[in-house]
N, C-alpha and C positions, 0 to 999 in steps of 0.2 A: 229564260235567263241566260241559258249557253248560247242561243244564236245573238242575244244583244253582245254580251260580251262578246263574241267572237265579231261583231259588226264596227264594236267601238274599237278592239285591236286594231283590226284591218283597214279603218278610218283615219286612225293614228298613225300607222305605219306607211302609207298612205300620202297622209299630208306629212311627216318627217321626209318621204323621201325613200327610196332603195339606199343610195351611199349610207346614211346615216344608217339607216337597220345592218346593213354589213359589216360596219366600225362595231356598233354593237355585239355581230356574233365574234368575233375576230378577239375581242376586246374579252368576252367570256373565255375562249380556246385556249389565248395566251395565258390565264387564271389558271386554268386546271394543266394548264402543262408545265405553267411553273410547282403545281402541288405537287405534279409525280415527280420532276424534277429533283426536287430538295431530297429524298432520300440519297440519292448518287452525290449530289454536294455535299451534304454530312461523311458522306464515306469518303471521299475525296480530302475533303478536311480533315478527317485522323490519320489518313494516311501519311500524312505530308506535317503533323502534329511536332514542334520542338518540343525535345523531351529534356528536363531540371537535373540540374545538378546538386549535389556530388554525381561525380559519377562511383559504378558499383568498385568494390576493391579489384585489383587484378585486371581492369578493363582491358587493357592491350595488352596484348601475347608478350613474352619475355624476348627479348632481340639477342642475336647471337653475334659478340662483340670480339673478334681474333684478339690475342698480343698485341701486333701489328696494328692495330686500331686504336689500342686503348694508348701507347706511345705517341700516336700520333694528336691522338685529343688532348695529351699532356701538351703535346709541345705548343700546341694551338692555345692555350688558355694560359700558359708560363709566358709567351711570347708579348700576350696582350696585357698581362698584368705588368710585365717590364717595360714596355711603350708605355705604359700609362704613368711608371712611376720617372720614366726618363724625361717624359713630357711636361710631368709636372715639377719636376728638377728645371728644366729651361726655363717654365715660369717663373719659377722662385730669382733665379739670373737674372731675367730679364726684369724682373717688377711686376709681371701679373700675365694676364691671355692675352692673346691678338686682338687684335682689331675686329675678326670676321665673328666673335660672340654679341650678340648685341642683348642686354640685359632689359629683361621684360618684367620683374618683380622683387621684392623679398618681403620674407614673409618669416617668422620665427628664428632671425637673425641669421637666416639660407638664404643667399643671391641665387635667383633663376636666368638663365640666359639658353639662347636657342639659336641656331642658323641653320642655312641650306647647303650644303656642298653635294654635287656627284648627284640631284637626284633625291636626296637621300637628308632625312631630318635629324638633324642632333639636338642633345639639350645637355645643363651642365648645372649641376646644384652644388654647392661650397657652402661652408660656412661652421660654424660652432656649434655643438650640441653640451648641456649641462649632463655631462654621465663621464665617469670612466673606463680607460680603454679594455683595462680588466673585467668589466664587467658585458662588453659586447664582444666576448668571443664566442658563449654561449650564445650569442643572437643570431648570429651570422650563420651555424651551422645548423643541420637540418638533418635528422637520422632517421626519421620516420614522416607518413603522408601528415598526418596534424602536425609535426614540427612545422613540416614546409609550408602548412595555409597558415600557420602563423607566424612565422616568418615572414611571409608575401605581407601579413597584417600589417605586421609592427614596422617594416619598415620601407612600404607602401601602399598601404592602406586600399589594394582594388583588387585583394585576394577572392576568386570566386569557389576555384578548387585546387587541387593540385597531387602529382603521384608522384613518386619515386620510381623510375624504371629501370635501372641498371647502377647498380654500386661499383665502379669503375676501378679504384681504389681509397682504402677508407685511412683514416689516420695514421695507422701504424703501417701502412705504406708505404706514403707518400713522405711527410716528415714528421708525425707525429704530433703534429695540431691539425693538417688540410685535408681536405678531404674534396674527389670528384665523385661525380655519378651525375647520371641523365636522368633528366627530371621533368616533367610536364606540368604546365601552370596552366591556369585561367585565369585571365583578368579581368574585369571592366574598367574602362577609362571615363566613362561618363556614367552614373547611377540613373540618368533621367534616358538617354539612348541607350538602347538596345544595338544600333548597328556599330556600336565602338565596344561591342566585347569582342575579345580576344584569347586565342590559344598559343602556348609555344612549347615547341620541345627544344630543353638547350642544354648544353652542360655546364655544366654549377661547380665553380673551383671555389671553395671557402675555408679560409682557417687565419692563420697567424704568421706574419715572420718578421724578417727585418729589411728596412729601404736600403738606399744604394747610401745614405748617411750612416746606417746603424741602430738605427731609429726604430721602437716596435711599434709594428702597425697592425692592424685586423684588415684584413679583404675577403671582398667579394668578387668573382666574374662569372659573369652569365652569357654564354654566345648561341644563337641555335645553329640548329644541326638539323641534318633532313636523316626519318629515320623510316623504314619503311613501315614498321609493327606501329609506329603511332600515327595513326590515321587523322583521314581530316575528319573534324568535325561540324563543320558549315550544315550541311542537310541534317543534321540529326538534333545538334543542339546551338546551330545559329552561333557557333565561333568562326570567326577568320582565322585563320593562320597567319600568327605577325613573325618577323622574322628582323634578328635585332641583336645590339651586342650592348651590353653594360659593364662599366666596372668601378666597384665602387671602394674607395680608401678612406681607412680610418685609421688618425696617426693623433697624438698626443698632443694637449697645447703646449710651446714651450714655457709660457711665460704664468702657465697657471693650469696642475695637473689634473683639477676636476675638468676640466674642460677638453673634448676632443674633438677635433679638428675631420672635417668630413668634408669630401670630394666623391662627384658621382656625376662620370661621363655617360652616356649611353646614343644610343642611334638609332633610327627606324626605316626600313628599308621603303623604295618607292613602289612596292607592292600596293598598300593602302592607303591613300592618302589622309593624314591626320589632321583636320581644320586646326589652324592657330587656335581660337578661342578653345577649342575640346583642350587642345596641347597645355594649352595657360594655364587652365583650370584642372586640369590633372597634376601640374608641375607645382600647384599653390597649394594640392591636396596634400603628397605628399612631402614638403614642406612643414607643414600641418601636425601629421604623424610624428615626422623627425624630430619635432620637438618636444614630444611626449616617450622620445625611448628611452628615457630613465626608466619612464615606470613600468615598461616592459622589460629591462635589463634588469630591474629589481624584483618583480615577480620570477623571473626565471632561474633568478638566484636563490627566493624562499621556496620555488620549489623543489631543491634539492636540501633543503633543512632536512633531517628526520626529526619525526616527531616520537612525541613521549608516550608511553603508554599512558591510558587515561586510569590507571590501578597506582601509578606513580603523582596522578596530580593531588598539591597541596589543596584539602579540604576548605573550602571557602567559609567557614565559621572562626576558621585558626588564624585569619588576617582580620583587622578593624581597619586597614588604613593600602592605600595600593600602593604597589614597591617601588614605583618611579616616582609619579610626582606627590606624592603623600597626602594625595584627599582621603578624607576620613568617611567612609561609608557610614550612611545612615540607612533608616530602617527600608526605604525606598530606593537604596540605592542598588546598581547593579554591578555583580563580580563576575568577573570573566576570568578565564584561565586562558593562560599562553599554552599552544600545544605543544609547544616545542621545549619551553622549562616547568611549565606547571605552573606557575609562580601567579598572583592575582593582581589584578590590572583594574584599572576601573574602564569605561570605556572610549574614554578621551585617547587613552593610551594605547589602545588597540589597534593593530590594521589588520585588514581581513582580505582573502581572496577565495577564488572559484579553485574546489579541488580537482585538479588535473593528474591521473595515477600513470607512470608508464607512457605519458605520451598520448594517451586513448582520452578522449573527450566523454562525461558523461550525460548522461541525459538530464534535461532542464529538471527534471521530478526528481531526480535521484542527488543534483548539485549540492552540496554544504560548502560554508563559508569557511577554511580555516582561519581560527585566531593568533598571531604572532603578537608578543609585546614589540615597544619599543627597542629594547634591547637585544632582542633576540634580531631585529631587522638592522638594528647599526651594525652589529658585529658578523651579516650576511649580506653586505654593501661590500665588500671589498678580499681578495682572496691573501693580499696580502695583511691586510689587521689578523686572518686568521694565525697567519704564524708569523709573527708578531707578539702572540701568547706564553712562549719560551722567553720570549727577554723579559714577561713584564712577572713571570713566575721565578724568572730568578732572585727577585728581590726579597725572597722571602715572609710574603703577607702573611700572618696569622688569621684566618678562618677562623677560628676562638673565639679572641678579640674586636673583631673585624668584623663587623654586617654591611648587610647591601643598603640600609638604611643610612648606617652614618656615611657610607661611600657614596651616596647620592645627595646627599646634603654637604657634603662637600665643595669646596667653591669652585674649584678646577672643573668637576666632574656639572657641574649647575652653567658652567660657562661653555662645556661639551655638549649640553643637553641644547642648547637654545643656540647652538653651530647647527646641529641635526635639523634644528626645526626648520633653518633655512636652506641648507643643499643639502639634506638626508645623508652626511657623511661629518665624522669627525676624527680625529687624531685621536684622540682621549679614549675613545670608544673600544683601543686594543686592550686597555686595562679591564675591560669588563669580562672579557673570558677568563681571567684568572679563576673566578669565583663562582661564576656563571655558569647554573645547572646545566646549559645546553654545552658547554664545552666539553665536560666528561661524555655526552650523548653522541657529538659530534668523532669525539676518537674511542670510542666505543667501549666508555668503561663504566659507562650508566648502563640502570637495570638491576642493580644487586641490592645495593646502599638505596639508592634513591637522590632525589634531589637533595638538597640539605633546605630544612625547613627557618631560616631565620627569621627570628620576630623583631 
């Protein structure tokens, strides 16, 4: 049996041929060299591994920033914010921008426009946003690393991470709304590409003042800066280093005060080249966003409400009927309490959000909803309804006499409620702190008495 076979191998190899038998052996070698192989490409491969972000706290060493530097970065970021507002002073002269914008969108009542000059890519977003300007001072500034990825969120939407690295000077420095510090972001410009994420280190001038009118406005500017302690990240986690200047103005409509007016230049250096279509579609994104920051201006407003201790909230057996719009609970129905007055809601009237403590984000398992009424959200719309409350308590209401039921079935206040429903603000709505269990909580003289339990 072994010399046949060994007769019909050698037959066979034989009539194939020598070439052929050698493509054979050659064809096995390359097998087993690719099998030892693969251990050293695996290693190869972790080595060279992009590692996820966040990155850890503290990642870059703290930079040592003279006097003499921190002066200079003032005057860098004053300087830009005053060309921007002189520039767009000429616009207003003239009747609009030059010629060299050429307008490529709009999207949520934001005009997009973008050109080439020097190299170097601009783009320029205008337009109305439904909020007031009171309300986006809180937006704009950033005290802590979660302020600032949700900042990047709310109002551009391609936040990936972001630190805090040098507090330059904080409020009560500068003028008592602004505030600088160097700050490091990460962005993505595309969610589908990976090679259009990006890093920056810039400095960050945000706060409040007034235009060359008079005029109160919110800003932002953001310029980078090369810093040695913030290193590249390209090898490690696949960011470019973009390098870029933004500045963005929020000023008042005149012709209608819910409404405020938004301007946001920015630039991109010819470092990286940005396709049109990426640029379009990032510029249509955050457009997008802009027109949802009310309701990031209003969450950041409820969460500076304090809330009520839950030993003070009105026992849900003690209401048949909910204090706003007066559906009458039945046996399947559901009571909720406002945390902020105690007071029961049904839950038409409820709005809820993710509790955020201090700034610190908590974990998906550990997240609650907190519950606000309506009420307690009108009269956390606006800094001015809050004092406001001194004219509307000089009139002397009786408390006695006076419940939150017949003031709600009231015509005035039924014509306030159904303003709210449409741009989440009303006039009417300063009347309701008079009486309004969360007003004592707010100037800190709940806690003792308790809410006042009116049927």
């Amino acid at each position: 049996m072994v010399s046949a076979s060994t007769n019909l191998e050698s037959s066979v190899i034989t009539r194939q041929g020598p070439l052929k038998y050698m493509n054979a052996i050659q064809k096995e070698l390359s097998l087993l060299n690719g099998i030892q192989s693969r251990p050293h490409e695996r290693q190869t491969h972790l080595s060279t591994r992009i590692h996820s972000l966040p990155l850890p706290k503290h990642y870059f060493s703290l930079p040592y920033i003279s006097a003499t530097q921190v002066d200079e970065y003032e005057a860098v970021v004053e300087a830009l914010l005053q060309d921007a507002l002189e520039r767009h002073e000429r616009e207003k002269v003239n009747g609009g921008i030059d010629f060299s914008w050429r307008q490529i969108g709009k999207a949520h009542g934001i005009s997009q426009f973008i050109k080439s000059k020097d190299e170097n890519e601009y783009y320029r977003l205008e337009g109305k946003v439904r909020v007031q300007l009171s309300l986006l001072l809180r937006t704009v500034r950033a005290s802590n690393d979660d302020e600032l990825v949700a900042r990047r969120t709310a109002l551009c939407g391609d936040a990936m991470d972001g630190q805090t690295l040098y507090l330059l000077k904080d409020q009560s420095q500068v003028n008592g709304t602004s505030q600088l510090a160097i700050q490091w972001e990460a962005i993505a410009m595309s969610s589908t590409e990976k090679t259009y994420r990006y890093d920056m280190c810039a400095l960050d001038y945000a706060g409040s003042d007034q235009d060359i009118n008079g005029i109160p406005m919110v800003f932002k500017v953001s310029h980078s800066i090369h810093l040695p302690q913030c290193v590249s990240l390209f090898e490690s986690h696949g960011l470019r280093r973009l390098e870029g200047t933004e500045v963005m103005l929020l000023r008042p409509c005149p012709d209608n005060t819910m409404l405020t007016e938004i301007v946001i230049e920015g630039s991109f250096s010819s470092q990286h080249r940005i396709d049109d279509y990426v640029l379009t579609s990032y510029l249509e994104q955050r457009c997008q966003i802009l027109g949802k920051l009310a309701d990031f201006a209003l969450a950041k407003r409820l969460a500076s409400i304090p809330l009520l201790d839950r030993a003070l909230w009105i026992p849900t057996h003690e209401r048949k009927r909910c204090c706003i719009c007066m559906y009458r609970f039945h046996m399947l129905s559901r009571k909720l309490n406002c945390q902020a007055c105690g007071d029961i809601v049904c839950k038409s009237c409820v709005i809820a959000r993710k509790s955020v403590y201090d700034g610190v984000k908590k974990e998906k398992s550990l997240t609650t909803d907190i519950k606000f009424c309506k009420k307690c959200v009108i009269m956390a719309t606006d800094e001015e309804e809050r004092l406001a409350i001194h004219v509307f308590k000089a009139k002397e209401i009786d408390d006695q006499r006076f419940s939150i039921q017949d003031y709600f079935h009231s015509r005035n206040v039924k014509s306030a409620m159904n303003l709210y429903a449409q741009s989440a603000q009303s006039y009417l709505a300063k009347g309701l702190a008079a009486y309004h269990p969360m007003n004592s909580i707010a100037h800190g003289t709940a806690g003792i008495e308790g809410p006042r339990r009116l049927r």
